[in-house]
Each structure stands twice: as C-alpha cells, then as structure tokens.
N, C-alpha and C positions, 0 to 999 in steps of 0.2 A: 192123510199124509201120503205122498208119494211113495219115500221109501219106506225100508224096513226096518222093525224095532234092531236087528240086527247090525243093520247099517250103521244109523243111530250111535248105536254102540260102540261100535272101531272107530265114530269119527270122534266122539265123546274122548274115549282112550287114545286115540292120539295127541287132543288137544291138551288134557291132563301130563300127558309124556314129555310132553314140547315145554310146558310148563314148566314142570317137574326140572326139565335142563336148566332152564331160567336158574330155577332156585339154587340148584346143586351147583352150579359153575358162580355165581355171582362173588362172593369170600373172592374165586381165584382172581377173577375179570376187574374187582376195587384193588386190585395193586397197585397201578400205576396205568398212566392215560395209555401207556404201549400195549398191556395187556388189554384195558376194557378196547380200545380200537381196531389194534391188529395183532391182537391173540401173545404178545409180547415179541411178534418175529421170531416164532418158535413151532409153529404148526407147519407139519411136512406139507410139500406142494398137492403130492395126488389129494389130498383131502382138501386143500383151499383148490384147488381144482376142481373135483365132485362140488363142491359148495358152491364156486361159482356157476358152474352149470346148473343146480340146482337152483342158482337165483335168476337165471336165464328160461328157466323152465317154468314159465309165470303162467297164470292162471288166462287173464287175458291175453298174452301171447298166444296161447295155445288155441284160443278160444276163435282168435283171428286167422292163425295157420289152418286150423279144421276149415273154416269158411272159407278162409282161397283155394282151400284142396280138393275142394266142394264142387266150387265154381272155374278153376283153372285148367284140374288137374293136374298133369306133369310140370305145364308150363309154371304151376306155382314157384318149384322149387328156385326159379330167379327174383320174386319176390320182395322176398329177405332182404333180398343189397339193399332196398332201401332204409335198412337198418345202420349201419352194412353190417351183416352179418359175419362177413373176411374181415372185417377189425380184428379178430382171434389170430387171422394168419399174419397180419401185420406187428401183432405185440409179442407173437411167440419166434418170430425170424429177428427182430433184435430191439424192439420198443420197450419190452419188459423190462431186459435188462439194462436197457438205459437209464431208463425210471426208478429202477429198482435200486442201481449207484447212488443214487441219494440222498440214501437210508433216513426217509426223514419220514414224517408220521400223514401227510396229506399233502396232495397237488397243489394247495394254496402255500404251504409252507415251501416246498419247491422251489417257488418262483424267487423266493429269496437267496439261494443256490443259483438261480439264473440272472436276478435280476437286482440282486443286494437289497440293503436295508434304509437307501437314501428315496428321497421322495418316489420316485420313478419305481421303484420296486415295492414301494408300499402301495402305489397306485394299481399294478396288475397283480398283485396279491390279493388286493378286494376287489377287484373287478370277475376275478378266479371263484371268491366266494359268493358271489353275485350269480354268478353260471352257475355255480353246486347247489344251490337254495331254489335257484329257478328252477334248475334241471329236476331236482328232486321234487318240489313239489308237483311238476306235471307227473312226474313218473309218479310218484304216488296215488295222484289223482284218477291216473289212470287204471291201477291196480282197484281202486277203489270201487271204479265202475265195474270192474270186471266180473270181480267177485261178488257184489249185490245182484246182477244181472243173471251172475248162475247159481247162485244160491236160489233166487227166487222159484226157479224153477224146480226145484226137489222140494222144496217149503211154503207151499202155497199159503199166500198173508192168512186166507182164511180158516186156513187149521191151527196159526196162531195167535190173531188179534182176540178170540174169547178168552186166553190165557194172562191178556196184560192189560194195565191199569188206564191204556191209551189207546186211540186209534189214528192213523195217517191217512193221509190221499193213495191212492193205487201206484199215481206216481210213484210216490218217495218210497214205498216199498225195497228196491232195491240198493237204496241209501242205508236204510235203516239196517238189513241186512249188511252193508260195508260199514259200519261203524261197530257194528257187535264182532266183527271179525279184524277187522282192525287195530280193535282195544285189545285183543288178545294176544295178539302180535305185535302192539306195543309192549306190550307188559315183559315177553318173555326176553325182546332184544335191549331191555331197559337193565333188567336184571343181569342179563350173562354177556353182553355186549358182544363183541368179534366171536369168542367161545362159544356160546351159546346157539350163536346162527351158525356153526361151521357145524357141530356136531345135531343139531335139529338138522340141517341139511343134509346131514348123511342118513338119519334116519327116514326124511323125506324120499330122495332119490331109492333107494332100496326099496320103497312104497311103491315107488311111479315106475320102477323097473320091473316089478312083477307084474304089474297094472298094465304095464302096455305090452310088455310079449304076449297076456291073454288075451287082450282087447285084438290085437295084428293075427293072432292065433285061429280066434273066431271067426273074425271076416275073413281068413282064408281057406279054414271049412266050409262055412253056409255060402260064401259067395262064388260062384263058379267063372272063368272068365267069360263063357259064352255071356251069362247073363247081366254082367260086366257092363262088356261090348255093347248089350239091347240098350243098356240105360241112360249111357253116356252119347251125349254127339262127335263127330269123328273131330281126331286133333287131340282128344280130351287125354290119350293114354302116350302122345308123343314129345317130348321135353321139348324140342325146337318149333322154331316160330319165323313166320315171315316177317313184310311190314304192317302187316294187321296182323291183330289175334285170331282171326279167323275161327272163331267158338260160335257155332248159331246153337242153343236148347229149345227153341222154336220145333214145338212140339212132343217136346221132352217135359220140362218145365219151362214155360216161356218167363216165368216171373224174374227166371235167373238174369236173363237177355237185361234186364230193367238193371238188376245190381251191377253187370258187368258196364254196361255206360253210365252207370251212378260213379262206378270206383276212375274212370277216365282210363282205364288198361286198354282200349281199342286197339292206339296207337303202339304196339306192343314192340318193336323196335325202337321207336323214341323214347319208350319209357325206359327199359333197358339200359339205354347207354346212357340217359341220364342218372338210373340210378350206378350204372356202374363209373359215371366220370365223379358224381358227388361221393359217391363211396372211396373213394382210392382218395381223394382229399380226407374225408373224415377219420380213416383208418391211419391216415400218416400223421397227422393230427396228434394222438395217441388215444388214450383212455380219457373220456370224458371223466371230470370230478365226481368218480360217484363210488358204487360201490364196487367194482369192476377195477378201479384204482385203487381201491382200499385192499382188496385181495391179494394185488401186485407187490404192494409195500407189505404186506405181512407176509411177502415169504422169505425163507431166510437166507438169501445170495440171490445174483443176478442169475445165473444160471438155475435156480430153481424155479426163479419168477418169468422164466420163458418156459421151464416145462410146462407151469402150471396153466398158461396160456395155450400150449397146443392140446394138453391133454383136454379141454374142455371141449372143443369141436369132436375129438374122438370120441368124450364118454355123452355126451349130451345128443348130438347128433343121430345115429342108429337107434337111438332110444326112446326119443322123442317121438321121430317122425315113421316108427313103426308103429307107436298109436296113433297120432294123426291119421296114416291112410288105414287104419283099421276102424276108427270112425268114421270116416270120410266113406270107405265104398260102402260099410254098413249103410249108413246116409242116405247114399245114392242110391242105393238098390230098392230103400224100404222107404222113402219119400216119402209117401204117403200119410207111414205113419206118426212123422215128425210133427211136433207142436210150434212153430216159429212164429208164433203171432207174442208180439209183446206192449203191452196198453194199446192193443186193438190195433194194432200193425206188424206188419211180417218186417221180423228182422232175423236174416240171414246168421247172426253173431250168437244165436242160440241153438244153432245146429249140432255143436259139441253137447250141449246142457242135456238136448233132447235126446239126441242119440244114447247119450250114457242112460237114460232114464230108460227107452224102448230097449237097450240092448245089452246091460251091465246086468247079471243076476243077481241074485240074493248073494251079500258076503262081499264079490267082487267090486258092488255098487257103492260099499261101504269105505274098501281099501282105494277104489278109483277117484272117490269124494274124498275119502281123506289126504289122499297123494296129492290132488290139484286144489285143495284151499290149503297144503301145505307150500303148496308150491306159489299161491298166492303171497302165503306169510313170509315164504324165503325171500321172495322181492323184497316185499317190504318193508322185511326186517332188515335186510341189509340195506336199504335207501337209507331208513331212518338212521340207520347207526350212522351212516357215511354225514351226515347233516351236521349231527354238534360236535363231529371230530372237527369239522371247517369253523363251524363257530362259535363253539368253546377255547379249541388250541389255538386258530386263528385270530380271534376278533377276543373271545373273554380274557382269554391268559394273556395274550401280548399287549392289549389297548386298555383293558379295564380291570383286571388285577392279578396284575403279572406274579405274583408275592404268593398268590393261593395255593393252597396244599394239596392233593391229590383227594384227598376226602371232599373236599369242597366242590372242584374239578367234577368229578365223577355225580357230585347230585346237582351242579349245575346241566349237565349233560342229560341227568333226568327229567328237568324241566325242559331244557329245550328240545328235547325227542316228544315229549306232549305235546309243547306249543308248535310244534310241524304239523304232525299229526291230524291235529283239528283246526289246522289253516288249509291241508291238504285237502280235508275233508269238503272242508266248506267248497273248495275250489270245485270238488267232485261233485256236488249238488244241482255242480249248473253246466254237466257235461253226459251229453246221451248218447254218445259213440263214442268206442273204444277207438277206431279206426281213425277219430277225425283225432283225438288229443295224438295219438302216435306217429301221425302222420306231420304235425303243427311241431311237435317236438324234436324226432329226429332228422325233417327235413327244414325246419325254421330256425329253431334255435341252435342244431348244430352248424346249421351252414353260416352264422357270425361267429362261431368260435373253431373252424378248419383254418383259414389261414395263418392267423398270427401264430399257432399252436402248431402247424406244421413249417413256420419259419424261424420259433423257438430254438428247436433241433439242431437245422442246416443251417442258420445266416449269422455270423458272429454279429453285424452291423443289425442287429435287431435289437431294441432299447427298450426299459420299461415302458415310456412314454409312447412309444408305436404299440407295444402291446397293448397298453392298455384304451387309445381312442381306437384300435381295430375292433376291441373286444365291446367295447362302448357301443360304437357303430352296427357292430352283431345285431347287438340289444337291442338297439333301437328299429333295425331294421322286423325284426321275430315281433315286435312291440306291435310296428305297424301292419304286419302282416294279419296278425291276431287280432286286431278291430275293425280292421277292413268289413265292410258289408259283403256280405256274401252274393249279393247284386253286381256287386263292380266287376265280379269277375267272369270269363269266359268259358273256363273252365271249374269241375268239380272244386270244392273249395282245399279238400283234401291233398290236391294235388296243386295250388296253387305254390306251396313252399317251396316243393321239388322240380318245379316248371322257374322258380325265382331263384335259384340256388345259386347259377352262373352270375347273375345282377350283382344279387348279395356279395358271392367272392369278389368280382371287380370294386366295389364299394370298400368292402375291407381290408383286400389287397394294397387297394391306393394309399387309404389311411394309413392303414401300417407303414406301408415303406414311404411314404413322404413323409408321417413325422418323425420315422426312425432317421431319418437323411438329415431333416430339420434340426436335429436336434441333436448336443453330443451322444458319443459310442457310452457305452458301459464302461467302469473302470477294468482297466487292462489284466490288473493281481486276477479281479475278482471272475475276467473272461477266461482267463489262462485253469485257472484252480477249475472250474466247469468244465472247460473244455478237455483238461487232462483226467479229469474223475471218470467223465461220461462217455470221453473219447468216442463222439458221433462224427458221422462222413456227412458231408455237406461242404458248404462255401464258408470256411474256418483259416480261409491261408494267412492273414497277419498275424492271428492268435497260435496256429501251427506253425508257422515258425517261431516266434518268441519261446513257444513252450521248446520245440528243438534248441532253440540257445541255451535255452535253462538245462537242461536233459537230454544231453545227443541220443542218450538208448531210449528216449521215448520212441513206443512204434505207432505212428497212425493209423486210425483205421480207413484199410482199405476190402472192405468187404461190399461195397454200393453194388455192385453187378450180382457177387455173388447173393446176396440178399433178395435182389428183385429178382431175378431167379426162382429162387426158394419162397416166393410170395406168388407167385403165378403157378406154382407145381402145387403151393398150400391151396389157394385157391381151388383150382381143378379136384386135388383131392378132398376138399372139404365137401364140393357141388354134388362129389360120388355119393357123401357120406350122406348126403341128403336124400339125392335121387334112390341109391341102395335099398331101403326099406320101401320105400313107396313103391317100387319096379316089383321086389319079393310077394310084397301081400296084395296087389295087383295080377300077380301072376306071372309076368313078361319074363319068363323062363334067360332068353337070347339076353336080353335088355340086362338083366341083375347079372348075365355073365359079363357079360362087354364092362360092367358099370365096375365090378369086383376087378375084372384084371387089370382096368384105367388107376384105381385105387392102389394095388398092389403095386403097382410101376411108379407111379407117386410116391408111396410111403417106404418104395427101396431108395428112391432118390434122393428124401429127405434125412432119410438114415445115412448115407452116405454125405450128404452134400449141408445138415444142419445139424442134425443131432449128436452127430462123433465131433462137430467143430466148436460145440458151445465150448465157454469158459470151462474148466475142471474148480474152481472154488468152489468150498464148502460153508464159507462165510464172506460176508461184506466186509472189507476192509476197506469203504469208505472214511 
C-alpha cells in the first residue's frame, strides 16, 4: 500500500463523520420538500456560501487546474473562463437576487413564474428539466472519472484484489474505485439532503484549508526561485500572452510540447476571447439547473443570495489555488520523480495524485486525501440532490401524483437519487478524460442553453414556445456534437464545442426570436406580476409601462451601467484572487504586490459602488 496505516485512518474517520451528518440531520431534512432541498430557506448565506465553494472545490476540477498549472503556468489563470469561472461575479452583481425573488423551490418551477401554467409554459418547464438531468449526469460522470483516477493511485488494484471475492480488467480499475466512493456519497446526501451537504461541506473546506496553506507552505520552503527559474521555460512565470502562447519545454520536458498541441491552446489569443465572448453569454444566462441554483434559492432574501454568490470567489479562490501552485512547482521541480503513466500511458491528469504521494507526509497525506475525496463527495452530493428536487417536485408532484404527502415525496426522492447515480455511472464507464466530458459540457451543452436563458431576463416578447424550440435546438445541436467522429474534425475534439459556440448561438438565437414573433406574447397579468416581483432592466417597456399605470410609485430598475460596471471590477478582482496565491508561492515578490493593490482598489470599489447598494431585506416578501 502507498500510504499510511495513519492516513488510512483520518480518511476512514472522516467518511464515518460525513456519515454520521447523514444520520443525525435526516428526522430534521423528512420535514417537508423545502427542508430536505434547500435546508428550509433558513441557513445563513456565509455557510451556503463556504458550501458552495466547497462544491466547487471538486476533486477533478482540481486535478485539471494542477495540470494547466503545470503546463501553462501563469497563463493558466485565464483558463477557467472556459468554465466561466466570472459566473460568480455575474450572480452576485444582481442575478441572485433576481432568482432569488421567486421564492420557489427549483429553476424548472421558475419558468412557471415566467412562463405560466398554459401549454407554452409546460413546454420550457420540461425542456428546463431536460437540461438539469443532462447537465447533471455529465457533471457527475465526470466526478466519477476523477475520483477512480486518483484514487487508483494511492490504492494500487494489487494490494487489493487478494482481499475480494472478484477480479476486473486494469482498465476498470478506476471505476470500480468510483463506484465505492460514490455509493458513500449517495448514502450520506440521500439521508440529510440540502442539510447534510451544507454542514459535511463546512467540515470538508476546513480539511482542504489547512491542507493547502501546508502544501503552498512547503513548496515555498524547499523551492527556491532561482531553481524555479532553471525548471520552467521563459513565459511560464508571466500571466500575459501574445497571439501564440509561445511556451516551448523542448528540452525541459518536451513531452509537455505534445499535451500543449493536444489541448489546441496554441492559438492563445483566439482561445481567450472565445472563452471570454462564450463566457459573458453563459454568465448572463444565469445559474445553470444545478446545484449552484439550488444554493441561491436556499438562501433566505435576495440580498443574501447575492452575498452568498460573491463570498464564494473570496473564500474558494486564495484557498484553492494556493494548493494548486504549491503542487504544481513541487511538480515542476521534482519531475522526475512523478509517476504519470496510467494503463501504460502518460497522462498528464495524474500530476496532482502523484505529487501529493512524492510530496504529502505521513498525517498530512491523510487530511490532504481526505479534504479532496471530500471535495469529490461535495460535488456530488450536491448534483445529486439538485436531480430529484427537478423531478420529484417538477415532473412526480405536478404530472404523476400531485395528492402525495411529504413522506412519500421524500422516499420518492430516494429512489431517484439511486437511479441517477448508477445511469451516472454507467455513463462514466465509457469516458477516459476528465478534460474531454468538461470541456463537451460547459462548452456544448451550455452554449444551447445561453441565449434563450439570457433573453428570459431582458426581452418581455420572449414566450414559452421561443423558449422552449431554442432550448430544443441547444439539445440537439450538444446531441450532434457529441457523436460526431472525432475524424471530422480539424481541430482537438475538445475544443470543437468552444470553436462551435458562435454557430450554435446564431442557431438558437434565431429559433428563439422567430418563434417568439411567430407566435402570441405571454399573458399580460402574468408579464406584469414577473416583471414587477423581479424588477430586471432589460427591453420591458409595454410591460413597464402597464405596471406604471397600475403603480405610479413603482420604481424601475435602472441599475444596467451601474451593474456592468461592478461586473468588470468583479471580474478583475476575482482574476487577482486567482493570480494572488500562485505569484506568493512562486515567489514574484513585485507581481503579489502589484496583484494585492489591484485587488484592494477593486474591493474598495465594490464596497462602495455594490455592497452598501444591495437591498436591506431580511426576508422575501415575494
């Protein structure tokens, strides 16, 4: 065995802990569906805050930032947008709390708020849970991969197949390991639902925060910069970039050279602005159907549910990516002594697994393994939960028996958290990079669901019916992408999504706004009652005036400038918060000054200019 009987043991005690929550919170979480989903809209923001960060703090996420950090360097830190990673600064400047008004239990129920209860609003209702079952299955799928991948590596099959009644192929090794970790992390978010994952999560993050100041800590004693400097090729320590990436490891590690035209980043200005034009679509958008939405509706006012969005970039951020580049120059420095062969080929995506194994001591090996398969389970668990809140509340209670008691409800919701689970699974079976699902998901399937979701918002002339053949269209388009042969294309396949993103919106945009034209407006009551609850700035003027005739003291909002504003400052400062830690344990003394005072002028602006202006509500009076 790799690690320590020691290890062992902290990772044993915390599984039993997490457990342990399951059991003790379940009684409170079978009250009613608001409880088991979102905690009854009674848990303060900082803690569904840390939580959400904590479900951010994913196992393969991390596992994926190590290897860019690896291979990019500085320049990783732009990266991310392909996530978009500034979604955070988009929900916590006024998204949240638009969302947050209402006060309803899931994004699919929502649309009923926006889009009524007549054919047209049942149509992107289900089109909505169609997204949240897709979304989630890949997200989980890809959790799956992650954590079989770096398990394998501290648990080698061969110190445990004498132990059990079966043997597998080498392949599936790393399945098998996602399925036993898995089942544990179903169990505990089945038992404690919303509760359960918010307080396991605080316990997680307190793990992975003492976990990585030591890990950032280390690599900034043993690594020197001089020797830094020798290891990396020039560019590697400078954030900006021309129109090539201009990264040669040719002679350093040339194998790198091979992953860096594997991943299509060459072109290192085009990818850039693509991820930054796709990302400012997807972030306006709002919260995908997942658990990231589930966290917004459980907090308790619009105004809390924007704090709980900015605090997550501050607390996740400095915390994270001070262990990543504290693996990451570890890494680099000791090369050598890394194992990244996996079924008899090198893959890069085991750099994290290996490092922590050469470079985590006795004790800390244990809390570092237990913090990031907690941080797997935080994913996880909150996908899962986010899954039967759509279609138990959506599709069981409303279409198939609407009469049911909360007892019922709630062990429905047990079954279909199973049956995700091991659809998930199976999906995970037949996927050997974490990079390619991640990549297919947030640049495939989110780019069919950015327009109509960010014309939701702004366009009163926007009708179930546009919504829902845009969102159709999405599907189909992410449908075709994903069976495409991997021959057809010219580019990586990974980057084929993010290179089709523009198509796709032209494609969905159309749809949308031609059958929205085609076809009658929404009813008027039911535009006005939305548009007065949520009071969004956008292209609203028949429906703001009507509401003016009803309500001369209604006030419009007129916050659109100052908003994008305080999205470009959130931005910036977020970039710092990322840059910050990697510049510190790198060394770049000048760099973490300049990066800390950019920050600090950021976060007096935002104090000024968004945090004194939120709402003062203490409650939704939706």
């Amino acid at each position: 065995m790799k690690i320590a009987l020691v290890d062992l043991i902290i990772i044993v005690a915390y599984l039993a802990a997490i457990i342990g929550i399951g059991f003790y919170l379940k009684k409170r979480a079978a009250q009613s569906m608001d409880d088991y989903f979102v905690g009854g809209k009674k848990l303060p923001w900082y803690l569904l805050g840390l939580s959400n960060a904590s479900g951010m703090f994913d196992i393969s996420g991390t596992m994926w930032l190590v290897t860019l950090c690896f291979v990019y360097g500085m320049k990783s830190i732009w990266i991310p947008w392909l996530w978009p990673v500034f979604n955070q600064v988009f929900l916590a400047v006024y998204l949240s709390m638009w969302l947050r008004r209402s006060n309803v239990l899931t994004g699919a129920e929502w649309m009923r708020t926006r889009f009524g209860d007549g054919r047209s609003g049942k149509l992107s209702h289900m089109v909505v849970i169609a997204f949240a079952v897709i979304g989630a299955l890949g997200f989980l799928a890809y959790g799956f991969v992650g954590i079989g991948k770096f398990i394998e590596i501290f648990i080698p099959w061969e110190n445990v197949s004498p132990y059990l009644p079966f043997t597998i192929s080498a392949a599936y090794v790393p399945h098998f390991y996602g399925i036993v970790f898995t089942s544990i992390a179903t169990l505990y978010v089945i038992l404690g639902g919303m509760m359960s994952i918010v307080w396991a999560d605080v316990l997680q993050f307190s793990i992975m925060t003492f976990s990585a100041l030591f890990i950032g800590v280390v690599a900034m004693i043993q690594v020197s910069p001089e020797t830094l400097q020798a290891a990396v090729p020039a560019g590697w320590m400078d954030p900006f970039f021309g129109w090539n990436l201009n990264l040669d490891w040719q002679g350093i590690f040339a194998e790198v050279n091979d992953k860096i035209l594997s991943d299509g980043f060459s072109l290192f200005s085009i990818f850039v602005m693509m991820t930054l034009f796709n990302g400012i679509f997807k972030s306006a958008a709002g919260p995908m159907p997942n658990y990231d939405m589930q966290k917004i509706l459980a907090t308790k006012s619009p105004r809390e549910g924007a704090l709980m969005s900015g605090f997550v970039s501050i607390i996740l951020m400095p915390i994270r990516y001070f262990m990543i580049a504290g693996f990451t120059v570890l890494a680099v420095v000791y090369y050598q002594k890394l194992d990244l062969m996996s079924g008899g080929q090198l893959d890069f995506e085991n750099i994290l697994p290996s490092a922590i194994l050469e470079f985590a001591p006795v004790g800390i090996m244990g809390l570092v393994l237990a913090g990031l398969i907690a941080a797997f389970m935080s994913t996880f668990a909150s996908t899962v939960n986010a899954v039967p809140a759509y279609l138990v509340n959506d599709v069981y209670k409303r279409y198939i028996n609407p009469k049911a008691n909360t007892k019922t409800l709630i062990h429905t919701s047990y079954l279909v958290s199973i049956l995700v689970v091991v659809l998930s699974t199976v999906i995970g079976l037949y996927i050997e990079s974490i990079n390619s699902i991640l990549q297919l998901l947030v640049s495939g399937l989110w780019a069919g669901y950015a327009i109509a979701n960010v014309l939701k918002w702004h366009w009163w002339r926007l009708n179930g019916y546009g919504y829902f053949t845009s969102m159709l269209a999405g599907l189909v388009c992410f449908i075709v992408i994903a069976f495409i042969p991997d021959s057809a294309f010219s580019v990586p396949r990974e980057m084929v999504a993010l290179y089709a993103f523009p198509l796709i919106l032209l494609i969905t945009g159309a749809v949308c706004i031609g059958v929205s034209l085609l076809t009658p407006p929404e009813d008027e009551a039911l535009l006005k009652r939305f548009y007065k609850n949520v009071n969004p700035w956008g292209f609203w003027g028949p429906i703001r005036l009507a509401v003016k005739l009803d309500d001369p003291n209604f006030a419009a909002n007129g916050d659109f400038k100052r908003d994008m504003f305080n999205i470009v400052i959130g931005v910036v400062a977020q970039t710092c918060l990322v840059a910050l830690p990697i510049f510190a344990v790198i060394k770049e003394g000048w760099s973490s000054l300049w990066t800390l005072s950019i920050f600090i002028i950021c976060a007096w602006i935002l104090k000024r200019n968004w945090y004194d202006k939120l709402p003062q509500e203490t409650t939704n009076n939706a």
